[in-house]
Residue frames as a rotation matrix with the C-alpha (Angstrom) as fourth column:
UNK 1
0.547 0.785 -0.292 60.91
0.813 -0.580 -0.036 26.31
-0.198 -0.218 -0.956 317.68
UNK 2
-0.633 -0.443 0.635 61.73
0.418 -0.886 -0.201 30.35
0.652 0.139 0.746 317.30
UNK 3
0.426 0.861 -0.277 60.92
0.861 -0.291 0.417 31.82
0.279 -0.417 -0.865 320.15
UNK 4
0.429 -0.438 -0.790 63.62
0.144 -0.830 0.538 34.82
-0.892 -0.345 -0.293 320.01
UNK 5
0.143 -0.385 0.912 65.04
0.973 -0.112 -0.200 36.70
0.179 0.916 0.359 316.85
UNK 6
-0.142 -0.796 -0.589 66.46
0.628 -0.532 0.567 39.69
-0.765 -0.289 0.576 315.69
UNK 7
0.438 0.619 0.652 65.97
0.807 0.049 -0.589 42.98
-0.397 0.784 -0.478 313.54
UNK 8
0.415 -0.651 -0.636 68.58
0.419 -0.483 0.769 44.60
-0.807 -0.586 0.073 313.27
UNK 9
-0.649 -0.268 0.712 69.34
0.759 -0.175 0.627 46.04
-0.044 0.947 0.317 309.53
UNK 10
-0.721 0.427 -0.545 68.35
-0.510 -0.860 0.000 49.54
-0.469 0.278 0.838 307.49
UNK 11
0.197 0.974 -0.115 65.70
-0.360 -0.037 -0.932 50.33
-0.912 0.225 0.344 305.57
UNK 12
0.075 -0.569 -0.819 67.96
-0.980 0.111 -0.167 50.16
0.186 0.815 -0.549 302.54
UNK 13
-0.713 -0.415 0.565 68.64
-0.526 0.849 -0.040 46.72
-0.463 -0.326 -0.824 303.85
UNK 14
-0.539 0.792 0.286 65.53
0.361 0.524 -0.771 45.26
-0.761 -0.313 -0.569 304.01
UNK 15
0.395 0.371 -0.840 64.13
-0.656 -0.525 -0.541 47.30
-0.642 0.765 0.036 300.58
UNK 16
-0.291 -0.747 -0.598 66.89
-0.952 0.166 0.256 45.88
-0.091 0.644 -0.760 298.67
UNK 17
-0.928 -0.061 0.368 66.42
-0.064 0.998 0.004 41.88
-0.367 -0.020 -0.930 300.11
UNK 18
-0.417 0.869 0.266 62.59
0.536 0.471 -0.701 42.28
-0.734 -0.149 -0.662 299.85
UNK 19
-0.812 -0.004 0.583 61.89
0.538 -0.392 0.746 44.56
0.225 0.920 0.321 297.27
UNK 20
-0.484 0.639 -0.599 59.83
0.764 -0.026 -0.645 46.63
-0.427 -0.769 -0.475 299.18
UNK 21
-0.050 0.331 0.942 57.43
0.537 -0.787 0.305 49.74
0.842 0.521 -0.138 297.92
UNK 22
0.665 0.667 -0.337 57.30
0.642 -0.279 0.714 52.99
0.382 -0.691 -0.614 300.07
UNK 23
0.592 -0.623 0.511 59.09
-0.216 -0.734 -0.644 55.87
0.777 0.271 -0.569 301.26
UNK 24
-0.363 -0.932 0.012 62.34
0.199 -0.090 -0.976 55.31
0.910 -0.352 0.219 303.41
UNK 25
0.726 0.270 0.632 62.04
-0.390 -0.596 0.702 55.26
0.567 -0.756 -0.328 307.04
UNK 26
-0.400 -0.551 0.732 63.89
-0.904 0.107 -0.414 55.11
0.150 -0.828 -0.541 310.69
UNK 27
0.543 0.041 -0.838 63.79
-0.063 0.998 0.008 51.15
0.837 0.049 0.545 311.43
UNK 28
0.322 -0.778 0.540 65.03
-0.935 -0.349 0.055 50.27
0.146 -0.523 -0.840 315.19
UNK 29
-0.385 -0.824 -0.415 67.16
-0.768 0.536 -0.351 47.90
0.511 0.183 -0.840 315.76
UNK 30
0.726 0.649 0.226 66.04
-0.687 0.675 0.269 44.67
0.022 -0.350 0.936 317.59
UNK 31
-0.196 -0.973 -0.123 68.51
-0.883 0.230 -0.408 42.66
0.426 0.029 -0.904 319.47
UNK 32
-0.959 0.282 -0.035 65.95
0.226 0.683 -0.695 40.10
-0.172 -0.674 -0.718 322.08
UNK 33
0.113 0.973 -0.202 62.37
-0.790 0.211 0.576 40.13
0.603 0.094 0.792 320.00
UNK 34
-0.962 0.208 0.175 60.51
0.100 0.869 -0.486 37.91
-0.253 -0.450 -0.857 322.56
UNK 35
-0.732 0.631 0.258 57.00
0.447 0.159 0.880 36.89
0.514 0.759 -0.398 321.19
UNK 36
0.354 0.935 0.025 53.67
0.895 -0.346 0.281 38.81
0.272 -0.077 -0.959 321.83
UNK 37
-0.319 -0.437 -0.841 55.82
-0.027 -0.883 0.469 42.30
-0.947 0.173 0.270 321.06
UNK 38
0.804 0.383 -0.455 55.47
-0.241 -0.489 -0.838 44.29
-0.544 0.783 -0.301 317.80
UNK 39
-0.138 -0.815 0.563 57.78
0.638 0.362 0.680 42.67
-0.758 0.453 0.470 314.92
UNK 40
-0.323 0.213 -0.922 58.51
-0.892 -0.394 0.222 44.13
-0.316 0.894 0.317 311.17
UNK 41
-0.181 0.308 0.934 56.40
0.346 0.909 -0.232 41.82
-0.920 0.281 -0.271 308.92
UNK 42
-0.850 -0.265 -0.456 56.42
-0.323 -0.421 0.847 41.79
-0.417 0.867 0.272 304.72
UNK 43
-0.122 0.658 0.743 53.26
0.593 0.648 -0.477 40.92
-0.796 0.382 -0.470 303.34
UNK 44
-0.940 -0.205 0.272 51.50
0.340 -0.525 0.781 41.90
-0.017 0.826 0.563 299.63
UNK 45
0.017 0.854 -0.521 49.46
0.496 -0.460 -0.737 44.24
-0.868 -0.245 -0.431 298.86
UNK 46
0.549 0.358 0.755 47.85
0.573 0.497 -0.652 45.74
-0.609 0.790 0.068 296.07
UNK 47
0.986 -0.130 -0.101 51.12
-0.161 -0.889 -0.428 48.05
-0.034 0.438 -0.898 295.78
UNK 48
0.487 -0.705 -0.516 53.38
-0.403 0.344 -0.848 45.88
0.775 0.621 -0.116 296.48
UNK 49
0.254 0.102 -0.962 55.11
0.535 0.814 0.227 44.51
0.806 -0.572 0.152 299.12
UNK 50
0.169 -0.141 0.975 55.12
-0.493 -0.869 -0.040 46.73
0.854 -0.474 -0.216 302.35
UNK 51
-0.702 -0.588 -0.403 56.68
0.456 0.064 -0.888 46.62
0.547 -0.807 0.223 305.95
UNK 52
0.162 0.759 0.630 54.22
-0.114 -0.620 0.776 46.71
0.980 -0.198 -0.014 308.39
UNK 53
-0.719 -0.587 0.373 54.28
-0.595 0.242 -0.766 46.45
0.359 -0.773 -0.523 312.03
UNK 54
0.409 0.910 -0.065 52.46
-0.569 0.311 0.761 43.38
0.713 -0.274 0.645 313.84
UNK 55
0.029 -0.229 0.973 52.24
-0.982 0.174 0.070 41.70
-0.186 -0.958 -0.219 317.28
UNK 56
-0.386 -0.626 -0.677 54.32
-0.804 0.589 -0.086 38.59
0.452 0.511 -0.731 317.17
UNK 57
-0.817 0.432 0.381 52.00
0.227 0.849 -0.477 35.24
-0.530 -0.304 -0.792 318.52
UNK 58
-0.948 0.315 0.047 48.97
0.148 0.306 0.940 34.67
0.282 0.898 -0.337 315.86
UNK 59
-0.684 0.728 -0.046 45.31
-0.308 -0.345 -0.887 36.04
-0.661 -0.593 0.460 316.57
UNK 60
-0.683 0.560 0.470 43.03
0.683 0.261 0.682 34.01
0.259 0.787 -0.560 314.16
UNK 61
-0.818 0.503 0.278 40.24
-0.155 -0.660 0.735 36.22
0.553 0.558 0.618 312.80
UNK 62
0.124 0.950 -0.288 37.68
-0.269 0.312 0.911 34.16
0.955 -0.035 0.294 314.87
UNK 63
-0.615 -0.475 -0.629 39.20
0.516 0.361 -0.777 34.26
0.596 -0.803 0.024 318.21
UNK 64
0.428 0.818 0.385 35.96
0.083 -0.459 0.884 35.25
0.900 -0.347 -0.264 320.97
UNK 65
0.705 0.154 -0.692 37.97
0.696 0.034 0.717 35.26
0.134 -0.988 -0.083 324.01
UNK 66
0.898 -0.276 -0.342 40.58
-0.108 -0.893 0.437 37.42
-0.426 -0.356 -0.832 325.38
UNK 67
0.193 -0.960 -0.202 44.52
-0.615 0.042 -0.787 37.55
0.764 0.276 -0.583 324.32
UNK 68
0.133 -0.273 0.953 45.15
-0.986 0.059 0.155 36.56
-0.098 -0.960 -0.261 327.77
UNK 69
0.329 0.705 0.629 43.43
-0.635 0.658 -0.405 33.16
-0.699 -0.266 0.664 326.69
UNK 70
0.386 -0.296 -0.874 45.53
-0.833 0.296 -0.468 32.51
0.397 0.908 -0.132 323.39
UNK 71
0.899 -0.373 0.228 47.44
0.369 0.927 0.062 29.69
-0.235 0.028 0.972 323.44
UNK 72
-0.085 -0.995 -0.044 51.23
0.054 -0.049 0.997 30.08
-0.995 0.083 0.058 322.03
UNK 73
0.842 0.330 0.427 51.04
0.409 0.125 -0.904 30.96
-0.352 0.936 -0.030 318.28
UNK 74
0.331 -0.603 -0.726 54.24
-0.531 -0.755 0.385 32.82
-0.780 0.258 -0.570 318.08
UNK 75
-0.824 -0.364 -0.435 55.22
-0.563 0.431 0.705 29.23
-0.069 0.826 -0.560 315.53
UNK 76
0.591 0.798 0.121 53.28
-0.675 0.571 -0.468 27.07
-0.443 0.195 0.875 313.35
UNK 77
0.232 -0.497 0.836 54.23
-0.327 0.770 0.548 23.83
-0.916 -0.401 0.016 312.57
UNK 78
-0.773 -0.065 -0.630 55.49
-0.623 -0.109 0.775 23.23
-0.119 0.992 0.043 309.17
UNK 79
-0.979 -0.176 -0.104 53.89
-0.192 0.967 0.167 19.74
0.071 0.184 -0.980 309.45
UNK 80
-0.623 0.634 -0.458 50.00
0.648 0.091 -0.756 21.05
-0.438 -0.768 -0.468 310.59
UNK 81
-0.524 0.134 -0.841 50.06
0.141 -0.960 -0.241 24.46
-0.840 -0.245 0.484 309.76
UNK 82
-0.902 0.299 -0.313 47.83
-0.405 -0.328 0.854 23.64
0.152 0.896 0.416 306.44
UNK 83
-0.133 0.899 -0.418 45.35
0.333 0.437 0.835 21.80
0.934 -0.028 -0.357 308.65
UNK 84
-0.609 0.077 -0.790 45.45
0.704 -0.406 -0.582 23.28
-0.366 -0.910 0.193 312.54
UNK 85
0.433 0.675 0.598 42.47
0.878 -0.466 -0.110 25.37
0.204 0.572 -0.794 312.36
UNK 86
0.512 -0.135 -0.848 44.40
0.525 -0.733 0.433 28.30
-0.680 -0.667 -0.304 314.13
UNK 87
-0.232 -0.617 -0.752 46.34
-0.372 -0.658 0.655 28.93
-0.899 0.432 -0.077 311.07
UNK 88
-0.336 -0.012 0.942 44.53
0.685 0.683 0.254 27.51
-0.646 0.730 -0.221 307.86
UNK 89
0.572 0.624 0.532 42.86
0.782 -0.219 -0.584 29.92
-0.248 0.750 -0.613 306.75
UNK 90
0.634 -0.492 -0.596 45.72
-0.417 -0.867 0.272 32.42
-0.651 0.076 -0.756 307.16
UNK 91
-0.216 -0.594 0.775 47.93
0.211 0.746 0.631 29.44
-0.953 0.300 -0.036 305.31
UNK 92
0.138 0.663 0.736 45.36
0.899 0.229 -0.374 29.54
-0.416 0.713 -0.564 302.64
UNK 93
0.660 0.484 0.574 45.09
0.726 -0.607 -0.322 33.45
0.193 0.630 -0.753 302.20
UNK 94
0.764 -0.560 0.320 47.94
-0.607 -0.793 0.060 35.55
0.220 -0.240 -0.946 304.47
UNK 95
0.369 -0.929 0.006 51.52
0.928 0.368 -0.053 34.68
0.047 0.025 0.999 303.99
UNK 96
0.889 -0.442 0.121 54.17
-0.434 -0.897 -0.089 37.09
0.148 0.027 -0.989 304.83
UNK 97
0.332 -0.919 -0.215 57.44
0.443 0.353 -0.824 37.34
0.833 0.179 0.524 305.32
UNK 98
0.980 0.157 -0.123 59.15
0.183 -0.475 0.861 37.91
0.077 -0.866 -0.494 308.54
UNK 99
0.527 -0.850 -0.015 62.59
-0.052 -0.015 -0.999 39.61
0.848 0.527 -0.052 308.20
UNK 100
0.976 -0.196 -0.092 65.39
0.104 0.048 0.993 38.66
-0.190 -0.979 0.067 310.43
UNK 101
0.390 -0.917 -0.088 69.13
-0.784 -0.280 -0.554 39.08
0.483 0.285 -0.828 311.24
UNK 102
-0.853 -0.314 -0.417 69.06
-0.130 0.901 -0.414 35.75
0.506 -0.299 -0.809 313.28
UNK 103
0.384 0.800 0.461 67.53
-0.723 -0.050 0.689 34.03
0.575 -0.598 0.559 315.80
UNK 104
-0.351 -0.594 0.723 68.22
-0.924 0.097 -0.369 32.29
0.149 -0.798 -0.583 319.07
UNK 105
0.286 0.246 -0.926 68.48
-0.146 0.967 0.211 28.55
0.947 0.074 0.312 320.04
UNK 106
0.233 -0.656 0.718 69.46
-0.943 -0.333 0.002 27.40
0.238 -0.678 -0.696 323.25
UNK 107
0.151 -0.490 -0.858 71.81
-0.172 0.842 -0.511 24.21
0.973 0.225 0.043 324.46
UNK 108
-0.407 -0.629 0.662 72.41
-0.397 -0.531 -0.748 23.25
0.823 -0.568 -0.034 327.80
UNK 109
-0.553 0.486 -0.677 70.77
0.792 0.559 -0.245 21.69
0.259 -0.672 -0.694 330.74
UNK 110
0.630 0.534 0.564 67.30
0.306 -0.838 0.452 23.99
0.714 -0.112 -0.691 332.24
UNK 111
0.893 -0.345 -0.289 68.49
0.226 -0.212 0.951 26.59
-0.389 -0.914 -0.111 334.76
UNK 112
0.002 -0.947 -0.320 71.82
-0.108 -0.318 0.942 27.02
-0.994 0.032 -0.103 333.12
UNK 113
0.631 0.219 0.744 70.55
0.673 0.322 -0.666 27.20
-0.386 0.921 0.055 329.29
UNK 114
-0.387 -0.847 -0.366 73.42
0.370 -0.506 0.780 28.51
-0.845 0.166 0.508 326.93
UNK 115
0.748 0.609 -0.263 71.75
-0.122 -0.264 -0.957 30.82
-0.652 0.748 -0.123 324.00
UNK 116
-0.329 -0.673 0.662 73.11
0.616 0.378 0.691 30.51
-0.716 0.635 0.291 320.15
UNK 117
-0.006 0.155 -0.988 72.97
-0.614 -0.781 -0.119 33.21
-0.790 0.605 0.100 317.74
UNK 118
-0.337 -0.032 0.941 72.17
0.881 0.343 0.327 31.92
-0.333 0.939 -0.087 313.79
UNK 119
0.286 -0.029 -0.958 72.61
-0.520 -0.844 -0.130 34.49
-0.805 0.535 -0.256 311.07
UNK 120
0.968 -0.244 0.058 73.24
0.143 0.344 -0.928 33.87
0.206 0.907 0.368 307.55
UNK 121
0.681 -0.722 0.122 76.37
0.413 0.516 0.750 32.26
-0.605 -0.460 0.650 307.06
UNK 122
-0.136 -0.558 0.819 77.63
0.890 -0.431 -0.146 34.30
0.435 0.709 0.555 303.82
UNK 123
-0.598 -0.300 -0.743 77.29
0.621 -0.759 -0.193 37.16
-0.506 -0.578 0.640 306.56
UNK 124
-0.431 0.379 0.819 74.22
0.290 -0.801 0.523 38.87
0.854 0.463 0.235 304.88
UNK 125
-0.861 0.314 0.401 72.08
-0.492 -0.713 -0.499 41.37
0.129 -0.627 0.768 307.19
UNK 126
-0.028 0.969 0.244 69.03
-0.953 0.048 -0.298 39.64
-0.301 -0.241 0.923 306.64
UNK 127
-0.950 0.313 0.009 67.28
0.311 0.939 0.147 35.95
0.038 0.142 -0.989 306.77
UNK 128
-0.460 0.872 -0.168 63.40
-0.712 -0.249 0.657 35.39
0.531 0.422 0.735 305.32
UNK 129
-0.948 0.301 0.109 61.68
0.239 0.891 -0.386 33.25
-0.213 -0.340 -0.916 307.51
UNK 130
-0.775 0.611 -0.159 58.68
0.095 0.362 0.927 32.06
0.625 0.703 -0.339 306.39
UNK 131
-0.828 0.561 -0.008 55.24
-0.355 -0.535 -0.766 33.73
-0.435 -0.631 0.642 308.28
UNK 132
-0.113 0.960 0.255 51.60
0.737 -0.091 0.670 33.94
0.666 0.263 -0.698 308.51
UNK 133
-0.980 0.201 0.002 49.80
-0.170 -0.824 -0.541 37.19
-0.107 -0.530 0.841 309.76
UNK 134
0.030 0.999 -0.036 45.75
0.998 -0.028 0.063 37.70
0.062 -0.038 -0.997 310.67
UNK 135
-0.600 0.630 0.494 43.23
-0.528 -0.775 0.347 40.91
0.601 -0.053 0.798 311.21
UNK 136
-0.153 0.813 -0.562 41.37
0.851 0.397 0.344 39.90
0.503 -0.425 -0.753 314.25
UNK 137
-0.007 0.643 0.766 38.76
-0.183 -0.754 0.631 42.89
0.983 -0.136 0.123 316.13
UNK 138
-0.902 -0.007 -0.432 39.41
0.391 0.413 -0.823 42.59
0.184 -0.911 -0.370 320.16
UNK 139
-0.252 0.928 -0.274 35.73
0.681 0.371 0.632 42.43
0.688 -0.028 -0.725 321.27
UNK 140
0.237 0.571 -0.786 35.94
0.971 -0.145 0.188 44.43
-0.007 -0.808 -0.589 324.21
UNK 141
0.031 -0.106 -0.994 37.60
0.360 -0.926 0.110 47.46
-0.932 -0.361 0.009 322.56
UNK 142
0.895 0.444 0.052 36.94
0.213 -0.322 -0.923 47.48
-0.393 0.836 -0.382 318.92
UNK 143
-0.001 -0.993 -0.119 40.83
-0.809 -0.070 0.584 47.42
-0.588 0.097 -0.803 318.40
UNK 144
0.933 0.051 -0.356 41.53
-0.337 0.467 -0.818 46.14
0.124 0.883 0.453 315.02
UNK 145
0.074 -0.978 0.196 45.12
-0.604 0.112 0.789 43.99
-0.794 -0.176 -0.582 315.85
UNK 146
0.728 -0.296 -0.618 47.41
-0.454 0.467 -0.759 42.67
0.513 0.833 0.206 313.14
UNK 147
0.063 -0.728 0.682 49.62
-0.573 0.533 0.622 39.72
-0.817 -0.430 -0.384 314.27
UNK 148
0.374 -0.143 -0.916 51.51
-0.877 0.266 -0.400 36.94
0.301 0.953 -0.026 312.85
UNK 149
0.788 -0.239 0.568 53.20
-0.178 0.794 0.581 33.73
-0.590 -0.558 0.583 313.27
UNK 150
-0.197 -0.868 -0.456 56.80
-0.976 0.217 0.008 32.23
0.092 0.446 -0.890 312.19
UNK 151
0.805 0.296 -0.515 56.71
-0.426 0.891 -0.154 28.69
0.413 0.344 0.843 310.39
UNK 152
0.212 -0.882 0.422 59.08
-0.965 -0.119 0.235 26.28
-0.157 -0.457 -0.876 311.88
UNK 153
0.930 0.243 -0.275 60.00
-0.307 0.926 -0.221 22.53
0.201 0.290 0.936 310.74
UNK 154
0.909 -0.404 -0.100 62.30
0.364 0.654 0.663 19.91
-0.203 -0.639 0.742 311.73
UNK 155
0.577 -0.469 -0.668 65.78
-0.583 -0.810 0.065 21.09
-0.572 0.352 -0.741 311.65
UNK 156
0.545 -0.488 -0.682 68.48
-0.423 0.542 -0.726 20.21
0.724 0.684 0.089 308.86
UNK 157
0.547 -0.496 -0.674 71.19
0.611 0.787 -0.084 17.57
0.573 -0.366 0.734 309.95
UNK 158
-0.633 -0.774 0.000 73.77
0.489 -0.401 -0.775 20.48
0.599 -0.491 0.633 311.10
UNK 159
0.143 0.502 0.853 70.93
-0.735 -0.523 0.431 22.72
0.662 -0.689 0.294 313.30
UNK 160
0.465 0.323 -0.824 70.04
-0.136 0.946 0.294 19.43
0.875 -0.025 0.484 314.59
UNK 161
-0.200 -0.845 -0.496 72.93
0.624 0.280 -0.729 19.65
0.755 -0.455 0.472 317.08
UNK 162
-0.894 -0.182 0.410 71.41
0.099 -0.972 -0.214 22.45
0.437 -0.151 0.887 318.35
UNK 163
-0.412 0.874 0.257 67.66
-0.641 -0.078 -0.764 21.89
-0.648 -0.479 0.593 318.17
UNK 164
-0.565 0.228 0.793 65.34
0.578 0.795 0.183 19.35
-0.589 0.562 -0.581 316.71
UNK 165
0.534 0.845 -0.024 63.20
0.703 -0.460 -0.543 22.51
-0.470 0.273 -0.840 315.12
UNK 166
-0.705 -0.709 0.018 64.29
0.618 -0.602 0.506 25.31
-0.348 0.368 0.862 312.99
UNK 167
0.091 0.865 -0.493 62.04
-0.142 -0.479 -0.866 28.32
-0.986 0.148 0.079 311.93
UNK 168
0.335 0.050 0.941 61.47
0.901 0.274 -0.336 27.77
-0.275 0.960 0.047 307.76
UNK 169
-0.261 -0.604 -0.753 64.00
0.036 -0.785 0.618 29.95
-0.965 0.134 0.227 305.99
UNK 170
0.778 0.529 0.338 62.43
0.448 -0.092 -0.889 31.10
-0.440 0.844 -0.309 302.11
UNK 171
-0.194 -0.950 0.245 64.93
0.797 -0.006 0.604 31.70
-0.573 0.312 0.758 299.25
UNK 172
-0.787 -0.128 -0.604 64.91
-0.344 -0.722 0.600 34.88
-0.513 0.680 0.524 296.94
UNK 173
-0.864 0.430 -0.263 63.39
-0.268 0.049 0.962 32.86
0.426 0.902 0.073 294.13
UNK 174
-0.750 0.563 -0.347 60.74
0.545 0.824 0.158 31.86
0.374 -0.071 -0.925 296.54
UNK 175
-0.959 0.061 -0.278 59.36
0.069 -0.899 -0.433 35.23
-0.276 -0.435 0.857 297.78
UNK 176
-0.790 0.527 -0.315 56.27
-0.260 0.178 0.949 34.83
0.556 0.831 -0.004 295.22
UNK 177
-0.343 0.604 -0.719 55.39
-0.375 0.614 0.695 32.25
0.861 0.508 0.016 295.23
UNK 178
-0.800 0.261 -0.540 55.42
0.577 0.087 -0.812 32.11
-0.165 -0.961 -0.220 299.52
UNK 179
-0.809 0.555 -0.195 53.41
-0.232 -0.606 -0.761 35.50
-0.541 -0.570 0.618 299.07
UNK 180
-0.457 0.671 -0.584 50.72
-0.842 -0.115 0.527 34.50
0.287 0.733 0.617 296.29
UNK 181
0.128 0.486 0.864 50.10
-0.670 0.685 -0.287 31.45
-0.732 -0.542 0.413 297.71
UNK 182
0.629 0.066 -0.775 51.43
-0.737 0.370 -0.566 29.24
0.249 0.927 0.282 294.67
UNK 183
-0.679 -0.284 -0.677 54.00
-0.152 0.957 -0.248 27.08
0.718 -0.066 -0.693 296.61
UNK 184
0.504 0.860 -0.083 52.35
-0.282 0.254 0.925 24.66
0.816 -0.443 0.370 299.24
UNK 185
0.877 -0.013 0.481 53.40
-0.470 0.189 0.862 22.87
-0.102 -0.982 0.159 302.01
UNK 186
0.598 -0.801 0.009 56.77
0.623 0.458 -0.634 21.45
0.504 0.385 0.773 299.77
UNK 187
0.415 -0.563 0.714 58.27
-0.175 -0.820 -0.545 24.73
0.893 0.101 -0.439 300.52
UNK 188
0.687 -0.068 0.724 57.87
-0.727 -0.066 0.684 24.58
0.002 -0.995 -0.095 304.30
UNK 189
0.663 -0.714 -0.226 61.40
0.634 0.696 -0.337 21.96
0.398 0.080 0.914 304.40
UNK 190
0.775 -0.145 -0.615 64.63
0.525 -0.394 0.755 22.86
-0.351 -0.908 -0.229 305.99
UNK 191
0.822 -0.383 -0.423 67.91
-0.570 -0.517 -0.639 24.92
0.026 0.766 -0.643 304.72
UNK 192
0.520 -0.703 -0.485 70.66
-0.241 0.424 -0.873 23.96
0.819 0.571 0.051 303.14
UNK 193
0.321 -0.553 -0.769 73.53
0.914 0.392 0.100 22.52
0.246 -0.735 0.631 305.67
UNK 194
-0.142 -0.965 0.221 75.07
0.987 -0.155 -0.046 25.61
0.079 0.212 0.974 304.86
UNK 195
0.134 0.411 0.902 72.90
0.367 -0.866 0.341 28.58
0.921 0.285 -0.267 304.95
UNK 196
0.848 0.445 0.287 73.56
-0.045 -0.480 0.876 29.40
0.528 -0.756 -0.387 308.31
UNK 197
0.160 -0.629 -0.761 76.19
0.269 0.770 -0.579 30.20
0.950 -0.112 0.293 310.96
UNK 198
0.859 0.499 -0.115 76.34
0.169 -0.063 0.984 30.46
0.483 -0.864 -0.139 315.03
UNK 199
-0.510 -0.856 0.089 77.92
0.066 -0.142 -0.988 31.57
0.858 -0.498 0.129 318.13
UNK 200
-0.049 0.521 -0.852 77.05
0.997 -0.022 -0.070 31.50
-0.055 -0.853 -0.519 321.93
UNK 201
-0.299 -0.036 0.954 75.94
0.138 -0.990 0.006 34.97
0.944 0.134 0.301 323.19
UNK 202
-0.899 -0.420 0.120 75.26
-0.169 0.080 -0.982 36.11
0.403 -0.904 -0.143 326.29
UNK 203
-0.860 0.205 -0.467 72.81
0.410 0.823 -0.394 35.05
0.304 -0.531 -0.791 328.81
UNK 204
-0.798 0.525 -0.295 70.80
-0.069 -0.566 -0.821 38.02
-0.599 -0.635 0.488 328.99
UNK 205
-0.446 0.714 -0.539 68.73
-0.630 0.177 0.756 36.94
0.635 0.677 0.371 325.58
UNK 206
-0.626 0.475 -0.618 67.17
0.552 0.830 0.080 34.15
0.552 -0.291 -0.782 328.50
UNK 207
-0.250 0.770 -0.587 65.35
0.339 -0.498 -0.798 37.86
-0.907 -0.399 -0.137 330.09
UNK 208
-0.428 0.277 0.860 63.67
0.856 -0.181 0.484 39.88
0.290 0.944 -0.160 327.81
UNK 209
0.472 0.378 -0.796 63.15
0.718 -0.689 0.099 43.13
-0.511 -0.619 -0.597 329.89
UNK 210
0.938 -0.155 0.311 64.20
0.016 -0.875 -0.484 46.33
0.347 0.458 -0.818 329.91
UNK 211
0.282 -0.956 0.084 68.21
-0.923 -0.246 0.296 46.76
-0.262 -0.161 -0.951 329.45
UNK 212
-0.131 -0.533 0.836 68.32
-0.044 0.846 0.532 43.24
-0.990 0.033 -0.134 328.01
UNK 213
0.664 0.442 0.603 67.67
0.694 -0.063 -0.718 44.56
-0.280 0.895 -0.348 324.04
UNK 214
0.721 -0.461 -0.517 71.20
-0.586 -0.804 -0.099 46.22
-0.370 0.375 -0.850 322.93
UNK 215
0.473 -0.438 -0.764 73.90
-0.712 0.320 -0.625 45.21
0.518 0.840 -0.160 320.56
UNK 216
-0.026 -0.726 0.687 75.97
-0.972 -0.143 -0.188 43.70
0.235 -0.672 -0.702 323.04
UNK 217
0.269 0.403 0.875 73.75
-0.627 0.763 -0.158 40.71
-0.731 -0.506 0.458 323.64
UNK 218
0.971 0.085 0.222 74.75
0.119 0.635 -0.764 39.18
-0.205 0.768 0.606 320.27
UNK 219
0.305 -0.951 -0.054 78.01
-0.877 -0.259 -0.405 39.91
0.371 0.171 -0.913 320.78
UNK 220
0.209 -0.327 -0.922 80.45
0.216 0.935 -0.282 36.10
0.954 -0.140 0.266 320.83
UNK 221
0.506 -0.063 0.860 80.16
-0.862 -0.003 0.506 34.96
-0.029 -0.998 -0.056 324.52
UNK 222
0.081 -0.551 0.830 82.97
-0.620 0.624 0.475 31.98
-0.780 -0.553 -0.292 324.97
């Protein structure tokens, strides 16, 4: 699963990796994203690809009951996520891209769980993990909400040690063909042994309040 990550990189950053369209802006940091908050998300449009902001656990388009009532959507399953109705038809028609500077695993026994930073291992700023995003209308206030979801599939042999799950990580050359909808469910597979490397961090990424969301937390703990 991904159920914490990170956004921590400029605008320049995150232009450059994603080839974004649009004028410069002020981008904060993000040290303990916990899901149903407001993430950056890349999707296309008919200017290109743009940085928008949406609320991180999946609202299909046809949802009649409250938020309260969702289920968990913050991941979809590589293995599903082209048949689960909650996320086919976004499969089918909204891909995005969800930019990160890592995300958290955790090891350990419950009650004393030890978090793990992952970040790209050639020490870039940013990792693509592979998304869907909706447009659902909340019924009782006519609030138009954009959300999304982060794909996630078994992990490679070296995560593995870590977790049996990993969030799908999308290469450069695959950007496209994620956002047009030309690759399929092949894509959705884990990364290389190598694309990735880790450290423990501290314990406050297990709250997600206020005063637990500053560089520090991702600073090597032991």
């Amino acid at each position: 699963m991904c159920g914490r990550f990170t956004q921590n990189y400029t605008w320049a950053e995150v232009h450059a990796f994603l080839s974004l369209f649009g004028a410069p802006r002020n981008l904060r940091p993000r040290y303990n994203i916990a899901p149903t908050t407001s993430v950056d998300v890349v999707r296309q449009s008919e200017q290109g690809r743009e940085l928008v902001s949406m609320r991180w656990g999946l609202v299909p388009f046809f949802w009649k009951k409250t938020l309260k009532e969702l289920p968990a959507t913050f991941n979809a399953r590589a293995e599903t996520v082209a048949e689960k109705p909650m996320f086919r038809a976004a499969f089918q028609k909204r891909r995005c891209i969800i930019p990160a500077s890592g995300f958290f695993e955790w090891t350990g026994e419950k009650g004393d769980k030890q978090p793990h930073l992952f970040t790209a291992a050639d020490g870039s700023p940013l990792l693509a993990l592979a998304g869907l995003w909706d447009r659902w209308r909340d019924p009782a206030t006519d609030e138009t909400v954009l959300s999304c979801t982060v794909i996630v599939c078994a992990a490679s042999a070296w995560m593995a040690a870590y977790h049996d799950r990993m969030p799908v990580l999308l290469r450069p050359e695959d950007f496209d063909g994620w956002l047009n909808g030309t690759l399929g469910v092949e894509a959705l597979k884990p990364a290389s042994e190598s694309a990735l490397r880790e450290w423990p961090v501290s314990r406050r990424v297990n709250r997600a309040g206020e005063g637990d969301d500053d560089p520090t937390i991702i600073e090597p703990n032991g």
